[in-house]
N, CA, C and O atoms as a GROMACS GRO file, in nm:
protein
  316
    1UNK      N    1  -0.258  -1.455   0.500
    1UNK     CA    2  -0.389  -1.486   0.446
    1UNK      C    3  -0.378  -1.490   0.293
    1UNK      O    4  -0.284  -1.436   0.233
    2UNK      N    5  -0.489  -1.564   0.226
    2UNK     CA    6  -0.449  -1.607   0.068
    2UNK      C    7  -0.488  -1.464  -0.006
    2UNK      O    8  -0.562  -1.397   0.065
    3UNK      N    9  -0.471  -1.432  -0.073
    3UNK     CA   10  -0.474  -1.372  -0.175
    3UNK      C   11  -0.637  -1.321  -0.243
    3UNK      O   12  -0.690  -1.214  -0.272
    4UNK      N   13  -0.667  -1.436  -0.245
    4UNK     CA   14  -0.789  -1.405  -0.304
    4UNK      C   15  -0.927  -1.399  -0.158
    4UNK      O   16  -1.036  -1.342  -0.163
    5UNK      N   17  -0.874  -1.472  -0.053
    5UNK     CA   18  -1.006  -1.452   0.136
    5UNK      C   19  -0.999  -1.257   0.127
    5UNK      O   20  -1.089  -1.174   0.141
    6UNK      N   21  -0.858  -1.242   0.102
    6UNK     CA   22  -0.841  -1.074   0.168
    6UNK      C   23  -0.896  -1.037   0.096
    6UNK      O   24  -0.973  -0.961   0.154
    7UNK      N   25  -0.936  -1.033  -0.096
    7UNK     CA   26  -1.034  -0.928  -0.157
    7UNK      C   27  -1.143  -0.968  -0.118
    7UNK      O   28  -1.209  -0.865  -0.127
    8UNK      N   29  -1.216  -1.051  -0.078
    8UNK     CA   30  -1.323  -1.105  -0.049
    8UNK      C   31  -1.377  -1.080   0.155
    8UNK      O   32  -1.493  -1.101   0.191
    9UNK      N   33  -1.282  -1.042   0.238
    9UNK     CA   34  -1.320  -1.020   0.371
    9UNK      C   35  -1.252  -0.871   0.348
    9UNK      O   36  -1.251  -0.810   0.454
   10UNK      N   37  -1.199  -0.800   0.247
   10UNK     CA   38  -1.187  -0.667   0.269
   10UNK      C   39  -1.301  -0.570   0.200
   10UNK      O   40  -1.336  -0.455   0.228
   11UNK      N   41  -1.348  -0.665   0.093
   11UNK     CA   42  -1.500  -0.626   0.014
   11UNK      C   43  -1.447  -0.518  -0.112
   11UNK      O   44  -1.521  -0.446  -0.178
   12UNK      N   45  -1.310  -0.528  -0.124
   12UNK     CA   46  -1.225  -0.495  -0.248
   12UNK      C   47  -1.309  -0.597  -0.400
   12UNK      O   48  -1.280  -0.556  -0.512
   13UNK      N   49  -1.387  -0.696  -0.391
   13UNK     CA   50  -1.404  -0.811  -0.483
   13UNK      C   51  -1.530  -0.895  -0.356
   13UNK      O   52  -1.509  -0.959  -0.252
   14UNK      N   53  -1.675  -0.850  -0.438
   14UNK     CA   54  -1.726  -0.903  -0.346
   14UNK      C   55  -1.729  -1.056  -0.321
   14UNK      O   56  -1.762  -1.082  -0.206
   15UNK      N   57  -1.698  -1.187  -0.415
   15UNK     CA   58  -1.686  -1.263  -0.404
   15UNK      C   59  -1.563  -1.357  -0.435
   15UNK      O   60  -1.504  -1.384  -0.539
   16UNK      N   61  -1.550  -1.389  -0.326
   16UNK     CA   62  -1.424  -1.476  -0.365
   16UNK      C   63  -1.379  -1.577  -0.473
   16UNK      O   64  -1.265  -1.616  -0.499
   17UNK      N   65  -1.504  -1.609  -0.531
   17UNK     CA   66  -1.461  -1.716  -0.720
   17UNK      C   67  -1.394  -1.562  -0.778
   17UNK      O   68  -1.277  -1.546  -0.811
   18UNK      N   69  -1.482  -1.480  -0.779
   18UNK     CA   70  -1.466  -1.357  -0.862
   18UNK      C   71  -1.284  -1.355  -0.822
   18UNK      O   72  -1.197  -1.397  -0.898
   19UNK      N   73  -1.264  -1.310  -0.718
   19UNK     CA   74  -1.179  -1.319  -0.686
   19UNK      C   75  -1.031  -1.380  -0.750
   19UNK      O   76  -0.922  -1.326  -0.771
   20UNK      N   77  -1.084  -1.521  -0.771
   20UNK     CA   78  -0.968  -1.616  -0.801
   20UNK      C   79  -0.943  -1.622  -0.945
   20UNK      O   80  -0.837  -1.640  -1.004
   21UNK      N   81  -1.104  -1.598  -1.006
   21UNK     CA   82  -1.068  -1.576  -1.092
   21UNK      C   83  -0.995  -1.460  -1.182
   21UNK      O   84  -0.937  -1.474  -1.290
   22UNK      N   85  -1.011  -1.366  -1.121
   22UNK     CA   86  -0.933  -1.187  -1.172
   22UNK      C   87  -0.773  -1.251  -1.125
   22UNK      O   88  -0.687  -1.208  -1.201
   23UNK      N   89  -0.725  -1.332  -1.028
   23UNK     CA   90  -0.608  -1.370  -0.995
   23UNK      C   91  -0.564  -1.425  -1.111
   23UNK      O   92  -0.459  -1.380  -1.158
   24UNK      N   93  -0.639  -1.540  -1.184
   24UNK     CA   94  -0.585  -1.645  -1.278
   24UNK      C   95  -0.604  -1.577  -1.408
   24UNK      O   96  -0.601  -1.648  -1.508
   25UNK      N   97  -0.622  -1.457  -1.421
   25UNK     CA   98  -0.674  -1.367  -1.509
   25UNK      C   99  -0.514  -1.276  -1.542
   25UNK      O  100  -0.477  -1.212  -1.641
   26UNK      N  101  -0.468  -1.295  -1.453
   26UNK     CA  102  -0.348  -1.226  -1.420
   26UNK      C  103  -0.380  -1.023  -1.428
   26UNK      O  104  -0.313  -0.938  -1.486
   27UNK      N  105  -0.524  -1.006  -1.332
   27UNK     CA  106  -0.570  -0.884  -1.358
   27UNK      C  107  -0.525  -0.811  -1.163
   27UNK      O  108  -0.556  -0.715  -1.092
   28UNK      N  109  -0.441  -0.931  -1.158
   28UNK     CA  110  -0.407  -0.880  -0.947
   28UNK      C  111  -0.267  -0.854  -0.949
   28UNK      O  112  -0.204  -0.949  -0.995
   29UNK      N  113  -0.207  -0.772  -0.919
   29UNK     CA  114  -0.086  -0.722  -0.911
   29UNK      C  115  -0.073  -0.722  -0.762
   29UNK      O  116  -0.167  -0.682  -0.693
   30UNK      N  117   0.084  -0.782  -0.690
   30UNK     CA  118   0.075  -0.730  -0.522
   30UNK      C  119   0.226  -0.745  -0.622
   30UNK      O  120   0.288  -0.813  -0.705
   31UNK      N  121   0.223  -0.578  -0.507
   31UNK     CA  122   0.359  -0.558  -0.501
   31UNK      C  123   0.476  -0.537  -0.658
   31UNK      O  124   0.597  -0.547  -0.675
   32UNK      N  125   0.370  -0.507  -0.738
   32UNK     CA  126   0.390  -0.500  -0.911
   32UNK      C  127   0.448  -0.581  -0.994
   32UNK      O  128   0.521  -0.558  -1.091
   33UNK      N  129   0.390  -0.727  -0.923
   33UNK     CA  130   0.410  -0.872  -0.965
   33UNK      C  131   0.279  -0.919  -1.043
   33UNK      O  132   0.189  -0.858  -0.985
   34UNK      N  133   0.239  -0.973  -1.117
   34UNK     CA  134   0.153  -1.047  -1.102
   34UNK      C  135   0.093  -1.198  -1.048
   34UNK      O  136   0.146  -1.307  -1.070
   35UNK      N  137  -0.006  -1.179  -0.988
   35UNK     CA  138  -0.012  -1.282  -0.845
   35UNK      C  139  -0.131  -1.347  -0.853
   35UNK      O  140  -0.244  -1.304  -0.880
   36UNK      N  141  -0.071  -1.517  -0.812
   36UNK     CA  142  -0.155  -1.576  -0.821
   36UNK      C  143  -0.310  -1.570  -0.707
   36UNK      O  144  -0.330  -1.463  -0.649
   37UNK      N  145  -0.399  -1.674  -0.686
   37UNK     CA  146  -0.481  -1.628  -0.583
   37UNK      C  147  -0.461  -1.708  -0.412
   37UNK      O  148  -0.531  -1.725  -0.312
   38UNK      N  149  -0.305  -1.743  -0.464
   38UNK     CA  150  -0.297  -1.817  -0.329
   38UNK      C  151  -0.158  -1.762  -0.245
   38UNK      O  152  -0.095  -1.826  -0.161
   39UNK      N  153  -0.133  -1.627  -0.292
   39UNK     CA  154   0.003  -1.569  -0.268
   39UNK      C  155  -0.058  -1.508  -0.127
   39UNK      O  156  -0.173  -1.467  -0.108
   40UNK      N  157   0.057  -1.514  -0.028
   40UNK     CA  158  -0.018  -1.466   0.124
   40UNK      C  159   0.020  -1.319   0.114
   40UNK      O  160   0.114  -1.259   0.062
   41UNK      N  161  -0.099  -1.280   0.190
   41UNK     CA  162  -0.072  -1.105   0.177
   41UNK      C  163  -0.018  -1.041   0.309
   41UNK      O  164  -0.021  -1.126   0.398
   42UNK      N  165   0.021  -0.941   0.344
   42UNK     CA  166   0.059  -0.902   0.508
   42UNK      C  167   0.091  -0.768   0.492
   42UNK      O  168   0.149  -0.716   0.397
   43UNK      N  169   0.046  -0.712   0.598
   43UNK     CA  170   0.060  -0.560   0.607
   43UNK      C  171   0.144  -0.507   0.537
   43UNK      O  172   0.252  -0.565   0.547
   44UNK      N  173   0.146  -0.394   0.446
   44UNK     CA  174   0.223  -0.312   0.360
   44UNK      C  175   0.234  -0.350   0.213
   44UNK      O  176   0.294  -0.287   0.126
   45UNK      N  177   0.161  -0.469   0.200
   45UNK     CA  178   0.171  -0.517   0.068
   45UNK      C  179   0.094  -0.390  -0.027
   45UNK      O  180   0.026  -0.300   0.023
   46UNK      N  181   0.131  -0.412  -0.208
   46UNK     CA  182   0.046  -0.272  -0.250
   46UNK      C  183   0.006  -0.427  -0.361
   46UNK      O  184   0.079  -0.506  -0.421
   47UNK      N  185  -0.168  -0.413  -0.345
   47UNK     CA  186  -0.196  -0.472  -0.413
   47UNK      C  187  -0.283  -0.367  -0.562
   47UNK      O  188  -0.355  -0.270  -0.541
   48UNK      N  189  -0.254  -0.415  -0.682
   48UNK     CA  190  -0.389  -0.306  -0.758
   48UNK      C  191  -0.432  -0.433  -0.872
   48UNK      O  192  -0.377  -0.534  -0.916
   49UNK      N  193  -0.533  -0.378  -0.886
   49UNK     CA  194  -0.669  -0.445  -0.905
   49UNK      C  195  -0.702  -0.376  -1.033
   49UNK      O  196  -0.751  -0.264  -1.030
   50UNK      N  197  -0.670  -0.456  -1.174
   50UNK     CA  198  -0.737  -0.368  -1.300
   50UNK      C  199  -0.888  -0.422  -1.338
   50UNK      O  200  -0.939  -0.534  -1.351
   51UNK      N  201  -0.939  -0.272  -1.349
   51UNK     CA  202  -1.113  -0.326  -1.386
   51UNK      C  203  -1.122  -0.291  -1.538
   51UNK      O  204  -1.158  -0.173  -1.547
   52UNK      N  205  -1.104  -0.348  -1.662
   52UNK     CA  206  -1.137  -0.328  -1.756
   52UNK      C  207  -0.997  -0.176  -1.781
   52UNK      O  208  -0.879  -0.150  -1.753
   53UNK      N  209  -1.078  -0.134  -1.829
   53UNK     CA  210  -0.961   0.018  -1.832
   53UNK      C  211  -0.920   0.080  -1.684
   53UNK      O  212  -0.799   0.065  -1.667
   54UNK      N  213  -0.956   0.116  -1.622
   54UNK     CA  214  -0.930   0.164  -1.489
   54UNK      C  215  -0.865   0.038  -1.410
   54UNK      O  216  -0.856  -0.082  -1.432
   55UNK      N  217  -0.814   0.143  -1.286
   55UNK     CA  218  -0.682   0.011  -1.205
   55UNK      C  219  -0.756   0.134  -1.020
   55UNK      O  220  -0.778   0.251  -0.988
   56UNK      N  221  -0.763  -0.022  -0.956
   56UNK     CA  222  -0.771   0.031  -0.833
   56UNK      C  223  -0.615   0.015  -0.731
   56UNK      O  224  -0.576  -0.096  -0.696
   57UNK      N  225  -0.558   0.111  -0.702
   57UNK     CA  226  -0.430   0.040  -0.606
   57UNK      C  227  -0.441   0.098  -0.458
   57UNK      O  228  -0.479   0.211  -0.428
   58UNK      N  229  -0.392  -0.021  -0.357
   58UNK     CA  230  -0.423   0.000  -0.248
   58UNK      C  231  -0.304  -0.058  -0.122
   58UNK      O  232  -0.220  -0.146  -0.138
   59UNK      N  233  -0.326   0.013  -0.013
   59UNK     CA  234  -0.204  -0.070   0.058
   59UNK      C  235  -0.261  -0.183   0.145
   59UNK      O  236  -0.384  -0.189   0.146
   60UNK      N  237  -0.210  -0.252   0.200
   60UNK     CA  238  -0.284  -0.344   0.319
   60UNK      C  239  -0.189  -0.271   0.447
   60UNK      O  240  -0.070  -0.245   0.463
   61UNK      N  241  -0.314  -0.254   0.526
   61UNK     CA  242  -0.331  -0.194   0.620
   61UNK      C  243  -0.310  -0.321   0.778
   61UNK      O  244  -0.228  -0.326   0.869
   62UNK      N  245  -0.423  -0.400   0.745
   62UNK     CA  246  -0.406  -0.507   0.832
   62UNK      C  247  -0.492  -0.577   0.766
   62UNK      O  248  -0.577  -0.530   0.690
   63UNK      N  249  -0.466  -0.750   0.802
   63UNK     CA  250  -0.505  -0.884   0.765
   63UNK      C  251  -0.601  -0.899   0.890
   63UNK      O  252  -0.553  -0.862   0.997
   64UNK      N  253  -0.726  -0.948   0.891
   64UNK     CA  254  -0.773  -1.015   0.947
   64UNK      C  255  -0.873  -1.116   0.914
   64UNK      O  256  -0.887  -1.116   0.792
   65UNK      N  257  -0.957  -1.210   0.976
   65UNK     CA  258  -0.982  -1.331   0.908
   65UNK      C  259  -1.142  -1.255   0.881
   65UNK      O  260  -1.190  -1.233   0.770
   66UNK      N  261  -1.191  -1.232   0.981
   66UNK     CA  262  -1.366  -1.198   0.964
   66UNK      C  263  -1.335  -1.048   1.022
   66UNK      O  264  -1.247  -1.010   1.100
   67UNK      N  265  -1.444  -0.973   0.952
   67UNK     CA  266  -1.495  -0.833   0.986
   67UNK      C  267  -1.586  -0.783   0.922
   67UNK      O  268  -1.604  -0.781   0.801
   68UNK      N  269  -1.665  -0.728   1.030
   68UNK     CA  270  -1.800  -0.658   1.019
   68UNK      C  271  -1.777  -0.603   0.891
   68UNK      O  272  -1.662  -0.600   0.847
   69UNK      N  273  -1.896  -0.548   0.806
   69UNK     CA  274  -1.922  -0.453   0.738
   69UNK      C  275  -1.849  -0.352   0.703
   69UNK      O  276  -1.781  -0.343   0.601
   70UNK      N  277  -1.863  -0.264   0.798
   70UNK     CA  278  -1.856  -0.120   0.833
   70UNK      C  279  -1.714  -0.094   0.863
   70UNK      O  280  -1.660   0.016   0.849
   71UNK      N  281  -1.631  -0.255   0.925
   71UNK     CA  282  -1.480  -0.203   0.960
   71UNK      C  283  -1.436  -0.258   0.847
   71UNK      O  284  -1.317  -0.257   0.878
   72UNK      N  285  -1.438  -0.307   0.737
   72UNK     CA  286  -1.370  -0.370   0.591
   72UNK      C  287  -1.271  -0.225   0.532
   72UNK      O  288  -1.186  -0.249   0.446
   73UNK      N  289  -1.280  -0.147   0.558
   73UNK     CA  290  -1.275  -0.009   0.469
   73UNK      C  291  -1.137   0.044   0.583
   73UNK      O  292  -1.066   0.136   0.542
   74UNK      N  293  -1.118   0.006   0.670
   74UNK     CA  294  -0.985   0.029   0.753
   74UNK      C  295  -0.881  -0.117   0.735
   74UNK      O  296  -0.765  -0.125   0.776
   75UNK      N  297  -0.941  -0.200   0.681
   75UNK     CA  298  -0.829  -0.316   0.605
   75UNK      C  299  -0.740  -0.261   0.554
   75UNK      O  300  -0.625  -0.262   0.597
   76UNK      N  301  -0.789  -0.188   0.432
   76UNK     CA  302  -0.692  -0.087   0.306
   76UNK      C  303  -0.715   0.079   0.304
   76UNK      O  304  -0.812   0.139   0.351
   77UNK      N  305  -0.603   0.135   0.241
   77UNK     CA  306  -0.580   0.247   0.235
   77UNK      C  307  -0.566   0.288   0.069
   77UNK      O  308  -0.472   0.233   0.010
   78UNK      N  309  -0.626   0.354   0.012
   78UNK     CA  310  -0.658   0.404  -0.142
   78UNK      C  311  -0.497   0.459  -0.182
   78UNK      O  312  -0.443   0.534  -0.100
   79UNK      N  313  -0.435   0.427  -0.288
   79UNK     CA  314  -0.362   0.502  -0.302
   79UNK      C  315  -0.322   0.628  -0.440
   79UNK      O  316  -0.226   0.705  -0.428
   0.00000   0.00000   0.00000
């Protein structure tokens, strides 16, 4: 899955422009690369996410295309 669907169906980045754009921002790290928003992601990847001063990092847990609400938060694991 692309890069920028997974912050956007994991609710890491509620919208996916937002999304592409923090990618082309070069503010998305997978795997302590910096990554574009079309790089495919798959279980175990460590993606982190800088917000201004603070950095969120996280593992991927599992990819899937659509999910409820409430299950988005078992996608990833905080690290």
């Amino acid at each position: 899955m692309r890069l920028d669907k997974y912050l956007k169906v994991s609710r890491l980045i509620k919208r996916r422009t937002v999304a592409n754009e923090a990618c082309d921002a070069g503010r998305v790290l997978v795997n302590d690369r910096p990554a574009k928003a079309s790089v495919n992601v798959k279980a175990g990847d460590i993606i982190e996410i800088q917000f201004g001063t603070s950095s969120v990092k996280v593992e991927v847990l599992d990819v899937q295309e659509t999910v409820r609400k409430d299950d988005a938060k078992e996608l990833y694991r905080y690290l």
